[in-house]
C-alpha positions as CSV (number, residue, x, y, z in Angstrom):
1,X,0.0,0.0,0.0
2,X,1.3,3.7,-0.7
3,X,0.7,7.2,0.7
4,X,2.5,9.3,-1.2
5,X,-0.1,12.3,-0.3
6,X,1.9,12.2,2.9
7,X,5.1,12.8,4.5
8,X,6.3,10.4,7.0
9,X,6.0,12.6,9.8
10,X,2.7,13.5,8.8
11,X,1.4,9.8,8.3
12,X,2.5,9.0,11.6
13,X,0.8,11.7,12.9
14,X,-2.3,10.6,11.0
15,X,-1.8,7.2,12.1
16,X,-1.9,8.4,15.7
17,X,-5.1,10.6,15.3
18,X,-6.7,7.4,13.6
19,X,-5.6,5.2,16.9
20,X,-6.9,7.7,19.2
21,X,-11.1,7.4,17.3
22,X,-11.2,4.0,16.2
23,X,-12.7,1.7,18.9
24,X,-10.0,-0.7,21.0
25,X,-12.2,-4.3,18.6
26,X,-11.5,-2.2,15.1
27,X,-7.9,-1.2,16.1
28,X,-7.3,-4.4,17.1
29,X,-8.3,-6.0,14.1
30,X,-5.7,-4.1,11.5
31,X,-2.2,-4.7,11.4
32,X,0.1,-2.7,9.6
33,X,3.4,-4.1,8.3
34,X,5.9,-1.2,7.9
35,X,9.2,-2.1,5.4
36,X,12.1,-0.5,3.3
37,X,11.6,-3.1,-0.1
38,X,8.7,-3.6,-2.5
39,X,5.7,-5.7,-1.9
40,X,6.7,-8.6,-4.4
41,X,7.6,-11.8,-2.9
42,X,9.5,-12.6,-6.1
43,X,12.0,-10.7,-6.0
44,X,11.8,-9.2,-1.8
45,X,12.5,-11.8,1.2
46,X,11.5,-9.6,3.5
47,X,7.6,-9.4,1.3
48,X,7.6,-13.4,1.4
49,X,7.8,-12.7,5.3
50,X,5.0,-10.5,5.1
51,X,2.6,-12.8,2.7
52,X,3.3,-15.5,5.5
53,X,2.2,-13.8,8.2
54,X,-1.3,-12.1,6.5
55,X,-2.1,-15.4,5.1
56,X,-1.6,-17.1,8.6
57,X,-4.1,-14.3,9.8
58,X,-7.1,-15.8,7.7
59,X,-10.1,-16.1,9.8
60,X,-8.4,-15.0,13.1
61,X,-10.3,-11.5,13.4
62,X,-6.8,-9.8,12.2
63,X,-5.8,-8.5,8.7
64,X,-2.6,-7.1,7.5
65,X,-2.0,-3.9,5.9
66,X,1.5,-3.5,3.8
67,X,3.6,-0.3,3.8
68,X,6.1,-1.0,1.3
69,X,9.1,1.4,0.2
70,X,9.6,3.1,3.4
71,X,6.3,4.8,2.8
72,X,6.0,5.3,7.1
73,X,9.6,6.5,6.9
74,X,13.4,5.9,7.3
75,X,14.7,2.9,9.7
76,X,14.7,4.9,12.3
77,X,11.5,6.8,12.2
78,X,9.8,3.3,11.7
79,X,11.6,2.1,14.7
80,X,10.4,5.0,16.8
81,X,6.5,4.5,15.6
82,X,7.1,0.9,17.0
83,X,8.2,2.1,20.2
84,X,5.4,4.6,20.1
85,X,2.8,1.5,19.8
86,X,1.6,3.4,15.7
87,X,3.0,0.7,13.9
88,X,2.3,-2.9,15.0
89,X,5.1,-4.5,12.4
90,X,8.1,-3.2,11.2
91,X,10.5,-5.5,9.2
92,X,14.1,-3.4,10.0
93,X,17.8,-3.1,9.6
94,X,19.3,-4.9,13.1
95,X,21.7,-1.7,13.7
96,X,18.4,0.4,14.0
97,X,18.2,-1.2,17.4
98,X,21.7,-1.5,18.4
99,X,21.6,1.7,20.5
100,X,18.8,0.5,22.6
101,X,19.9,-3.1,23.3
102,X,24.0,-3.4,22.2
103,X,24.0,-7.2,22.4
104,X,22.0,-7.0,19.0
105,X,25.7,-5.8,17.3
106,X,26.9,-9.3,17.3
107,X,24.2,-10.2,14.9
108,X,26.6,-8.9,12.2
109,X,29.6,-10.1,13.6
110,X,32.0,-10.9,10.7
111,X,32.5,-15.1,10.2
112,X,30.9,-15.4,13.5
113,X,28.4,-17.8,11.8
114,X,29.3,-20.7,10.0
115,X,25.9,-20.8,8.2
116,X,22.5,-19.8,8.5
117,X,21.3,-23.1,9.9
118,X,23.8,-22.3,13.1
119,X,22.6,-19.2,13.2
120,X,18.5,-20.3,13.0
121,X,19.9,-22.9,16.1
122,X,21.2,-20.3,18.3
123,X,18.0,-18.2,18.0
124,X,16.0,-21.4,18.7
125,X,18.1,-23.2,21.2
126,X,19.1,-20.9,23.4
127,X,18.6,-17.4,25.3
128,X,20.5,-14.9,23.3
129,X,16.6,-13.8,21.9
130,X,16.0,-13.4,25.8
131,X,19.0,-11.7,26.3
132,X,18.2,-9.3,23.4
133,X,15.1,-8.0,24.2
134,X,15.6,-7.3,27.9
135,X,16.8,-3.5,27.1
136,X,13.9,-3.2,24.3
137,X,10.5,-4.7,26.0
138,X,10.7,-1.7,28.7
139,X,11.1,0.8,25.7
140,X,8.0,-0.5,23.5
141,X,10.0,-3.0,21.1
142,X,9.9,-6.4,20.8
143,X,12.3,-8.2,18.3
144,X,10.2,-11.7,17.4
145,X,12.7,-13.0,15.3
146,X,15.2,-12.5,12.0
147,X,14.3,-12.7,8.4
148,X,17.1,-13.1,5.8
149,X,17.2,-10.6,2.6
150,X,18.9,-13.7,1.4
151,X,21.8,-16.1,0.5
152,X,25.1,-15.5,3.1
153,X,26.8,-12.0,2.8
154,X,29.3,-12.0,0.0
155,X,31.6,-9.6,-2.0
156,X,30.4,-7.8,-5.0
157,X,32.7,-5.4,-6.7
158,X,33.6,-3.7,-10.4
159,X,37.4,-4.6,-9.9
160,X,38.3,-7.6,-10.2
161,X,37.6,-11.7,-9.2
162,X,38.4,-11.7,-5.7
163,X,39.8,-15.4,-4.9
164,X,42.5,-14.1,-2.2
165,X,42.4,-12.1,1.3
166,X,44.8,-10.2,-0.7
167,X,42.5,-9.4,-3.3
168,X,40.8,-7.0,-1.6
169,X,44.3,-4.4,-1.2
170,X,43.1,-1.5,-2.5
171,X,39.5,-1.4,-3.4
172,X,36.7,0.7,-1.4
173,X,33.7,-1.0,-0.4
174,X,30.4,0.6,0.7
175,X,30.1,0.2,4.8
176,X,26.5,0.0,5.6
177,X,27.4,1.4,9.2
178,X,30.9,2.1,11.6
179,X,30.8,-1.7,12.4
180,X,31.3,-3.1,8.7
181,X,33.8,-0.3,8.0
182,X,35.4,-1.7,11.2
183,X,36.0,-5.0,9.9
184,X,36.2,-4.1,5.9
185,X,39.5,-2.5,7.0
186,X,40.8,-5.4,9.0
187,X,40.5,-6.9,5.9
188,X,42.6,-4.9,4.1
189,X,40.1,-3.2,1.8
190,X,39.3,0.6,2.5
191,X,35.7,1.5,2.9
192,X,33.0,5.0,3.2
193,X,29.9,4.5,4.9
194,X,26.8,5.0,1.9
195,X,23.2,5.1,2.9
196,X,21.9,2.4,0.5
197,X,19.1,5.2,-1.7
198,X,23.0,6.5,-3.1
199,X,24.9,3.1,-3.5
200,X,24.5,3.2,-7.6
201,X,25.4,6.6,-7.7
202,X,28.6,6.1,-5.0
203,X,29.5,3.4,-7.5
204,X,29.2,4.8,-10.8
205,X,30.8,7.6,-9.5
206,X,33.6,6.1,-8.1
207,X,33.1,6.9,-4.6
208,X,32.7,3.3,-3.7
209,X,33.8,-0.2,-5.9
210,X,31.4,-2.1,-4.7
211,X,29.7,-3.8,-1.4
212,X,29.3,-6.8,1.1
213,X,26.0,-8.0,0.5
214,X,24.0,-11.3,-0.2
215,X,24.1,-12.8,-3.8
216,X,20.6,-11.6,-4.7
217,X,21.0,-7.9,-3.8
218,X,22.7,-7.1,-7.2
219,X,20.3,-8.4,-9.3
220,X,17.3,-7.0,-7.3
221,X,18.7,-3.6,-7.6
222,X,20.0,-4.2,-11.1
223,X,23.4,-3.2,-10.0
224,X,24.8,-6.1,-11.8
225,X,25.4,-3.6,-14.8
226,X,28.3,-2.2,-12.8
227,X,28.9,-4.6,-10.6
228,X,30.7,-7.7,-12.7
229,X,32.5,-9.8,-10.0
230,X,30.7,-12.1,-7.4
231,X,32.8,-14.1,-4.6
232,X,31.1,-15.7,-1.9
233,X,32.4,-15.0,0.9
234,X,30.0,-16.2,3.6
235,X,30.8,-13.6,6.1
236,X,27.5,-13.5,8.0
237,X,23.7,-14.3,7.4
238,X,22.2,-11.3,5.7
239,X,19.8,-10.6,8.5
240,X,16.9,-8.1,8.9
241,X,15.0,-7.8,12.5
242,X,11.0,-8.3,12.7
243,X,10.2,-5.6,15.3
244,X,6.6,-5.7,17.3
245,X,5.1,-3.2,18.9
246,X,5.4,-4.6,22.5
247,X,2.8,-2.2,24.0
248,X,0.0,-3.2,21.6
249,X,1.1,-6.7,21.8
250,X,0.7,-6.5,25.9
251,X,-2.4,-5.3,25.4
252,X,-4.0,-8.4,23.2
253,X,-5.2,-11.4,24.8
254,X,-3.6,-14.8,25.0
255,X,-5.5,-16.1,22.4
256,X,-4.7,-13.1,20.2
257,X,-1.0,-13.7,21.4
258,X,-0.7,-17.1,20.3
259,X,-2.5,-16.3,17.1
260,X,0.3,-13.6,16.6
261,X,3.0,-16.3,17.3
262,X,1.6,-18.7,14.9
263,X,2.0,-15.7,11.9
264,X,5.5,-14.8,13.1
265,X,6.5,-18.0,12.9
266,X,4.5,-18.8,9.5
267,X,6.0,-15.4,8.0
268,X,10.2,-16.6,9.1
269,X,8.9,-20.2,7.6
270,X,7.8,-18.7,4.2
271,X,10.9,-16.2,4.3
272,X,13.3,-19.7,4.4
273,X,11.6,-21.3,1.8
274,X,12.2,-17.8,-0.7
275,X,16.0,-17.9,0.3
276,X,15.8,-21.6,-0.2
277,X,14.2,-20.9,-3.6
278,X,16.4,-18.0,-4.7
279,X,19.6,-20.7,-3.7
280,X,19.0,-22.9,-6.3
281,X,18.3,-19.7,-9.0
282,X,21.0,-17.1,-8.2
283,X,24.2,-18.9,-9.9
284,X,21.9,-18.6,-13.0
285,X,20.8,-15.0,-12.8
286,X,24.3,-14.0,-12.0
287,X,25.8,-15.8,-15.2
288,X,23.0,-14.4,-17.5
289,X,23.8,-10.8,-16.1
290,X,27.2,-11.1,-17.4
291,X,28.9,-11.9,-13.6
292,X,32.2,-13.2,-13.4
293,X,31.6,-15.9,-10.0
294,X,34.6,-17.0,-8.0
295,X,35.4,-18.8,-5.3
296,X,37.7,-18.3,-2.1
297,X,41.4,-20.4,-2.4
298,X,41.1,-22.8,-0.2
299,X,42.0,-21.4,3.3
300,X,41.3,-17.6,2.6
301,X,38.2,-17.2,4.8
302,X,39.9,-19.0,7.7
303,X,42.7,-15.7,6.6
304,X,39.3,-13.9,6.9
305,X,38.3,-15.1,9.6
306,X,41.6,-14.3,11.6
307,X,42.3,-10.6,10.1
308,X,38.8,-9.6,11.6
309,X,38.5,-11.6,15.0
310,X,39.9,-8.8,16.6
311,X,37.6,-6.5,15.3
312,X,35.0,-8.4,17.3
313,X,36.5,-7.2,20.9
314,X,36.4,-3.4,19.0
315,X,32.7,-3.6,18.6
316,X,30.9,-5.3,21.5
317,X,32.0,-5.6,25.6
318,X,33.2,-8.3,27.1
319,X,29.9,-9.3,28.5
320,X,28.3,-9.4,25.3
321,X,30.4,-10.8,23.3
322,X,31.3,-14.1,25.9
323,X,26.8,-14.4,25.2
324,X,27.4,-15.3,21.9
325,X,30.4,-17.4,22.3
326,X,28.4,-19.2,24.7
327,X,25.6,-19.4,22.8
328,X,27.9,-20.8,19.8
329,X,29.1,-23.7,22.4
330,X,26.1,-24.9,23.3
331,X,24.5,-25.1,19.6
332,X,27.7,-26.7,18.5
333,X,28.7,-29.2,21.4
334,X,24.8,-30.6,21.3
């Protein structure tokens, strides 16, 4: 659904005049989905997510509303009608949280994750979700899980085929925030933070030569007209938080709670089964786009994985970091 009569300021403060006149049954009964990507569960993850979830509503008394192309806003604005109880779903970038619970930065540790079946375990099996949303529930927020805008992060670039840690000597990558620029460096590579609306134009322009991202982002964007070299990398799952409005989820009955669950959990199911999908597709779209695909030498990402452990100690405490190593432990000695 768009509004583009409206700012984002002033649909949230439409949204709030709505909430105040519409009685607590007809409130209850809409749910809006707020996102960054188009509505098309073709080519967006994130919309698969959101086709799960409003088709696991059917008959329950709840509907779903999309807002699709940041029509409620930027990731932060979005975050802050979530806390403010306007939004009931937003499907977010994980950093937009990491300044009210930390512990979230790890999520994007680089090589922490061997795959995204470890990571789906750890989420599962232990506490670290727990441990997350301690700092957020108080403020409004609940994180209900992870979606993945797809396949493992990788290295796209206009340069050259990256096979070697060594490769990457000289070429600027995009940082989406401080943390990747952090570890991009340990690498060896230089990088410039880009909000992603100028990402073609940093690379066109030479500003950037490219960026860590899954497979499919290229060919989403159509970047894959500049961007001719592909190596994946596997450097962490390409993860996206589903955010809940905690006060209007407080506020529904355990019924209505449960029925929630069930749609989370349907909407992560039918996100897996797009990435599962796009898996077995992406090689093919890559090579009819004209992408040159390589591979790491055997023993690079281990190289990797050692250039940016210390990077890891830069960007979380102590305390937080020993969570996920513990978290890692248990998941793997089981």
């Amino acid at each position: 659904m768009t509004r583009t009569a409206f700012t984002p300021a002033l649909l949230a403060a439409a949204l709030l005049v709505g909430t105040a006149l519409v009685p607590d049954a007809a409130r209850a009964a809409e749910i809006k989905i707020a996102m960054n990507g188009v509505d098309d569960p073709v080519t967006n993850a994130e919309a698969a997510f959101a086709r799960g979830f409003a088709q696991a509503l059917d008959g329950s008394g709840f509907t779903a509303t999309v807002f699709a192309s940041d029509t409620l806003g930027s990731e932060q604005e979005r975050f802050d009608q979530i806390a403010q109880g306007l939004v009931e779903v937003n499907l977010a970038t994980v950093s937009t949280a990491f300044g009210m619970s930390p512990l979230l930065r790890g999520v994007l540790l680089p090589f922490m994750f061997e795959s995204n079946d470890e990571f789906d375990a750890i989420i599962a099996q232990t506490d670290l979700l727990d441990q997350m949303n301690a700092p957020l529930l108080p403020n409004g927020v609940r994180l209900a899980g992870f979606n993945y805008i797809g396949m493992p992060i990788g290295i796209h670039n206009t340069e050259v085929a990256i096979t070697r840690m060594a490769d990457l000597e000289g070429i600027r990558f995009r940082a989406l925030n401080a943390e990747q620029l952090e570890y991009i460096e340990a690498l060896g590579a230089n990088g410039t933070i880009v909000a992603w609306s100028e990402v073609a134009n940093a690379i066109q322009t030479g500003i950037a030569d490219g960026y860590l991202n899954p497979p499919n982002s290229a060919i989403r964007t159509g970047h894959t007209e500049f961007l001719k070299h592909f190596t994946q990398a596997n450097i962490s799952p390409s993860t996206r938080a589903v955010l809940i409005s905690e006060d209007w989820y407080a506020s529904l009955s355990d019924d209505e709670q449960a029925t929630i669950d069930a749609a989370i959990e349907a909407g992560i199911e039918a996100n897996r089964a797009w990435i599962a999908e796009w898996s077995g597709i992406v090689t093919e779209r890559h090579l009819e786009a004209g992408v040159t695909l390589s591979e790491l030498a055997p023993g690079e990402r281990d190289k990797m994985a050692e250039a940016t452990r210390p990077t890891w100690e830069a960007i979380m405490t102590a305390e937080d970091l020993q969570a996920y190593l513990d978290a890692l432990a248990q998941v793997r000695g089981q």
